[in-house]
C-alpha positions in Angstrom: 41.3 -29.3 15.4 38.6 -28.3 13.1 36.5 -31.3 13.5 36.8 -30.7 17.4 35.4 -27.2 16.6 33.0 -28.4 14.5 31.3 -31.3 17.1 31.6 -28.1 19.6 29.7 -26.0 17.7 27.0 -28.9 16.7 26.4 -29.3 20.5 26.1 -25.6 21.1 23.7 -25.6 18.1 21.6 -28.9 20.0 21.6 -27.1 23.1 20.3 -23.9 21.8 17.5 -26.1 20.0 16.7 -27.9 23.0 16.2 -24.7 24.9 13.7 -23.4 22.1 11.9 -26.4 22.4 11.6 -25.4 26.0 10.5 -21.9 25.8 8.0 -23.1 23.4 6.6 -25.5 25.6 6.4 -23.0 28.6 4.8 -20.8 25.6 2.2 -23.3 25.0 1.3 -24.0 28.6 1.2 -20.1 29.9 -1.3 -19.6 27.1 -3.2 -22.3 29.1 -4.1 -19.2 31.6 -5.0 -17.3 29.0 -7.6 -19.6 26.7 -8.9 -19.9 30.1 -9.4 -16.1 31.2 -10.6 -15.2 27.7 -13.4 -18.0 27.5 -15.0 -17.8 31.0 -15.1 -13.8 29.9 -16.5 -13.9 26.7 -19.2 -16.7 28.2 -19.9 -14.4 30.9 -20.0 -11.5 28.4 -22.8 -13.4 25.8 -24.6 -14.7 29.1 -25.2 -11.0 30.4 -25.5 -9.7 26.1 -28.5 -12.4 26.5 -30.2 -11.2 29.5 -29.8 -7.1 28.8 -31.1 -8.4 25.1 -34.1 -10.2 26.8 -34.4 -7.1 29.3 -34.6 -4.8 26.6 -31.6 -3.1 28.2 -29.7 -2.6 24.8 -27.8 0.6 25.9 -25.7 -1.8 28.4 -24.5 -4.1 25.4 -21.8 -2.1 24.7 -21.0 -1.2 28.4 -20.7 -5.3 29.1 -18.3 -6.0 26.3 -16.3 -2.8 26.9 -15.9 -4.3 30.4 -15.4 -7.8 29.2 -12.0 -6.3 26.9 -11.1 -4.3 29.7 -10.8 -6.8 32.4 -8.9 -9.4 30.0 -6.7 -7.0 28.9 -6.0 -5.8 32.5 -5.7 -9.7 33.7 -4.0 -10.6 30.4 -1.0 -8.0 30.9 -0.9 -9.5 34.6 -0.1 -13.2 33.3 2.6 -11.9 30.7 3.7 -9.8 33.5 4.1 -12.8 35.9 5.4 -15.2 33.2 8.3 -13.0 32.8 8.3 -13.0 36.4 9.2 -16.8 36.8 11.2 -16.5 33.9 13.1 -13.3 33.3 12.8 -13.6 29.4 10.5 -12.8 26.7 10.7 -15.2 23.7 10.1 -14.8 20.3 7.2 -17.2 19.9 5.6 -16.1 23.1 5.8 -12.1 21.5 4.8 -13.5 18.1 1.9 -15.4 20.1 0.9 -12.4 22.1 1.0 -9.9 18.9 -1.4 -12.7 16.8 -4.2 -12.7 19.9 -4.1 -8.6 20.0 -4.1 -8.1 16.2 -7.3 -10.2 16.9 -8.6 -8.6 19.4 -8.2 -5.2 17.2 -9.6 -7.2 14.8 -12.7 -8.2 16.5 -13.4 -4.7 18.2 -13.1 -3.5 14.5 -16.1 -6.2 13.2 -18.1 -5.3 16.3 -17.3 -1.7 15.3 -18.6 -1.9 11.6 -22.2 -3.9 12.1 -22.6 -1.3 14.7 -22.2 1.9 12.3 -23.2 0.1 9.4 -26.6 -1.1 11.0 -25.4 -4.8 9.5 -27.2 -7.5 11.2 -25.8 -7.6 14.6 -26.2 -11.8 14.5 -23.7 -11.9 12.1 -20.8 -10.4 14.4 -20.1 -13.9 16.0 -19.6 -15.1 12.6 -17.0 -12.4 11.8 -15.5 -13.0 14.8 -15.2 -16.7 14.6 -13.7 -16.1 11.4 -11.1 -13.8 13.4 -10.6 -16.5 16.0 -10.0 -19.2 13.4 -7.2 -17.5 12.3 -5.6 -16.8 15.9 -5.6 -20.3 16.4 -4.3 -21.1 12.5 -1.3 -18.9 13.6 -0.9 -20.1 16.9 -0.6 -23.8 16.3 2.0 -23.0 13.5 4.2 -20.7 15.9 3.9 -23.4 19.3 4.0 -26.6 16.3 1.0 -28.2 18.1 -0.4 -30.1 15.6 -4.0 -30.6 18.6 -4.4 -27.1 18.6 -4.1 -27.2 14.8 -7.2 -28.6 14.3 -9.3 -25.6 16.2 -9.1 -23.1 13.4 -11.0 -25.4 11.1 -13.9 -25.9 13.7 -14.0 -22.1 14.2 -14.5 -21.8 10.4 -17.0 -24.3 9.6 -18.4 -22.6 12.6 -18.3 -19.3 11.3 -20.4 -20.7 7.3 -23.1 -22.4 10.1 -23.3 -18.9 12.1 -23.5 -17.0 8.8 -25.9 -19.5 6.9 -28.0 -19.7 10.4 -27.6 -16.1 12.4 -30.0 -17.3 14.9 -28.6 -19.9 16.7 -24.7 -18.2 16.2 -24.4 -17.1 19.7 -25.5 -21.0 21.2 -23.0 -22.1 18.7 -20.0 -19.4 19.5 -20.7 -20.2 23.1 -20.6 -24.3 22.1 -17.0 -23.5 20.6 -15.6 -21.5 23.4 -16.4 -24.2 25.5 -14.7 -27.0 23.0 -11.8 -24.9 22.4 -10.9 -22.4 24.8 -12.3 -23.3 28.5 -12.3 -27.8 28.3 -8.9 -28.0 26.8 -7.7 -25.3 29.4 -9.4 -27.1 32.2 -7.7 -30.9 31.3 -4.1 -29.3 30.9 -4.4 -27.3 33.8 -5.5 -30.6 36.1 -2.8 -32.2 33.8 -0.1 -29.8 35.1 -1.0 -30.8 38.7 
């Protein structure tokens, strides 16, 4: 009788693990949409930084990237919205996930924040940032176990010492690793998906 209980109780325990696995796979691939939104935004936000830089329009800086948080916060509360949707449950990992991305997002508005008062070199934010992004990925790869993903943090790092040691070229660079990390591996998994 016990041992009946006990293979019961095994399989219950395998099932349950087996539908983790799941929800962390459907995790992983929701976040897809979201690598996606954020690194056509922030492109789009450096591209029109650039050109009000270049215009000498410097007091619509702040407007473009107070627009740029807006809209992914507005489109990024959509997506969680319609994940639970289609699903009808929140996991663990995907609030873990969600909470690591808007601690750095806090984060980030906080470094954009300081330079600003402090009059700090304003070339040096992408390097704080990356720093900041390094991390979000560090954290993320641990939670969803994807050992690919894994490997972004250091490239955002060594990033970060080349944006630091070279301010000049950090937003060509910061735009070179949102392309490598947030918007290609989006785009392959998407068309994978299909």
């Amino acid at each position: 009788m016990e041992r009946e209980e006990a293979e019961r109780n095994l399989k219950d325990i395998r099932n349950m693990l087996k539908e983790t696995e799941e929800e962390v796979r459907q995790v992983a691939i929701s976040g897809v949409d979201y690598q996606l939104l954020w690194g056509i935004l922030v492109l789009a936000g450096m591209g029109l930084n650039i050109l009000f830089s270049w215009l000498s329009l410097f007091v619509m800086i702040p407007i473009v990237w107070f627009l740029v948080m807006g809209i992914g916060g507005f489109f990024s509360y959509l997506l969680g919205k319609r994940e639970f949707t289609k699903t009808g449950i929140i996991t663990f990992v995907g609030k873990a996930v969600g909470m690591t991305w808007f601690a750095i997002s806090i984060g980030i508005v906080l470094a954009i924040v300081l330079v600003s008062v402090t009059n700090s070199n304003p070339e040096l934010i992408p390097a704080f940032i990356a720093i900041l992004v390094g991390i979000g990925f560090f954290i993320h790869s641990f939670l969803l176990s994807w050992r690919l993903l894994s490997f972004t943090s250091p490239l955002w790092w060594i990033g970060a010492i080349i944006m630091a040691i070279y301010p000049k070229s950090s937003f060509a660079l910061f735009a070179i690793l949102l392309i490598l990390t947030y918007i290609t591996p989006a785009i392959i998994i998407k068309l994978k998906q299909k």
